[in-house]
C-alpha positions as CSV (number, residue, x, y, z in Angstrom):
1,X,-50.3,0.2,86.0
2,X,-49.3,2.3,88.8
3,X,-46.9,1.4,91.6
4,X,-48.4,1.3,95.0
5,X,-46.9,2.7,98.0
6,X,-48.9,2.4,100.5
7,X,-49.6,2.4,104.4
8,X,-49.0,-0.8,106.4
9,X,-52.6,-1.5,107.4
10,X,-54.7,-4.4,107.5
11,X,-56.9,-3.5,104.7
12,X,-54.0,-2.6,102.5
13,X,-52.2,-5.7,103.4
14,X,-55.1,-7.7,102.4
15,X,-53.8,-6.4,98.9
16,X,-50.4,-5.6,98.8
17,X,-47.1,-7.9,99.6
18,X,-44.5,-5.7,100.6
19,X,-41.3,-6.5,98.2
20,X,-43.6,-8.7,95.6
21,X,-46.8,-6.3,94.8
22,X,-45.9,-2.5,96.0
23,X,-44.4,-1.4,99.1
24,X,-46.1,-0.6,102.7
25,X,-44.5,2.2,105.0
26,X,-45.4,2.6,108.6
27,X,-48.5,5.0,109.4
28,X,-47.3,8.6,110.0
29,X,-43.6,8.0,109.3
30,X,-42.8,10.5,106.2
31,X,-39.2,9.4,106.3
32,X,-40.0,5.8,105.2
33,X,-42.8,7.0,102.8
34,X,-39.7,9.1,101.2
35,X,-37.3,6.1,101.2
36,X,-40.1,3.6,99.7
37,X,-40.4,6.4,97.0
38,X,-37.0,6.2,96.0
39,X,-36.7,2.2,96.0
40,X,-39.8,2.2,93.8
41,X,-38.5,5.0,91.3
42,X,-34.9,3.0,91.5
43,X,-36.3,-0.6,91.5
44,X,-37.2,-1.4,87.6
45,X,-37.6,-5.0,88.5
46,X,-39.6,-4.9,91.3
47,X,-42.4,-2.1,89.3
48,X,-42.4,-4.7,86.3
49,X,-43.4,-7.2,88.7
50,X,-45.7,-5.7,90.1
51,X,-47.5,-4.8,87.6
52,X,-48.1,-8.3,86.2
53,X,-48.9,-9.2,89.9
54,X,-51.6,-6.8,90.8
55,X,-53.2,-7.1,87.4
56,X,-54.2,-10.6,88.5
57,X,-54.6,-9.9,91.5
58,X,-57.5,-7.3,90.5
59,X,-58.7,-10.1,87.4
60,X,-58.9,-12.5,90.5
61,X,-60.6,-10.5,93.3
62,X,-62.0,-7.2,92.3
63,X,-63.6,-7.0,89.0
64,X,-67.2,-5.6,89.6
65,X,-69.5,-7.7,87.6
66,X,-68.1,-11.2,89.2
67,X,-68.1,-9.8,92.3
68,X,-71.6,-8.7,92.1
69,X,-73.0,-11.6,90.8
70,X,-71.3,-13.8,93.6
71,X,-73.9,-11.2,96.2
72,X,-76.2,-12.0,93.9
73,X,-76.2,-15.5,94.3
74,X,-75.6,-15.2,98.4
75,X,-78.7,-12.9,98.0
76,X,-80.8,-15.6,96.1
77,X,-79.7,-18.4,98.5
78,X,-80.8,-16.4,101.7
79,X,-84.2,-15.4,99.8
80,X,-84.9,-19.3,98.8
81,X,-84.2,-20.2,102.7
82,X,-87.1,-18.2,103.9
């Protein structure tokens, strides 16, 4: 249920939308970090959003047990081809 503010890398973009999920800021550039602080803390909209958003987004691509039983599967296939 948090809002995330995070650093505009690749690996966090692979997760985050700026405007539609949380909000990316440039790496090292405090002064943006501030001003995406206060958009989130003044934004209502875009935190309720969010929120819905990232939940599926976490239901669809990170929840443990079905992402373990996909490299379970992988695994098994690899096994069978030897």
């Amino acid at each position: 249920g948090l809002f995330p503010i995070v650093s505009d890398i690749e690996g966090n973009r692979e997760w985050i939308r700026h405007d539609e999920n949380g909000l990316l800021f440039t790496v090292g550039d405090s002064e943006m970090l501030g001003e995406m602080i206060k958009r989130a803390v003044k934004d209502f909209d875009l935190r309720k959003k969010a929120i819905g958003m990232n939940f599926d987004l976490i239901r669809e691509k990170a929840l443990w047990e079905d992402n373990m039983a996909l490299v379970e599967k992988e695994f098994e296939a690899l096994a069978a081809k030897k």
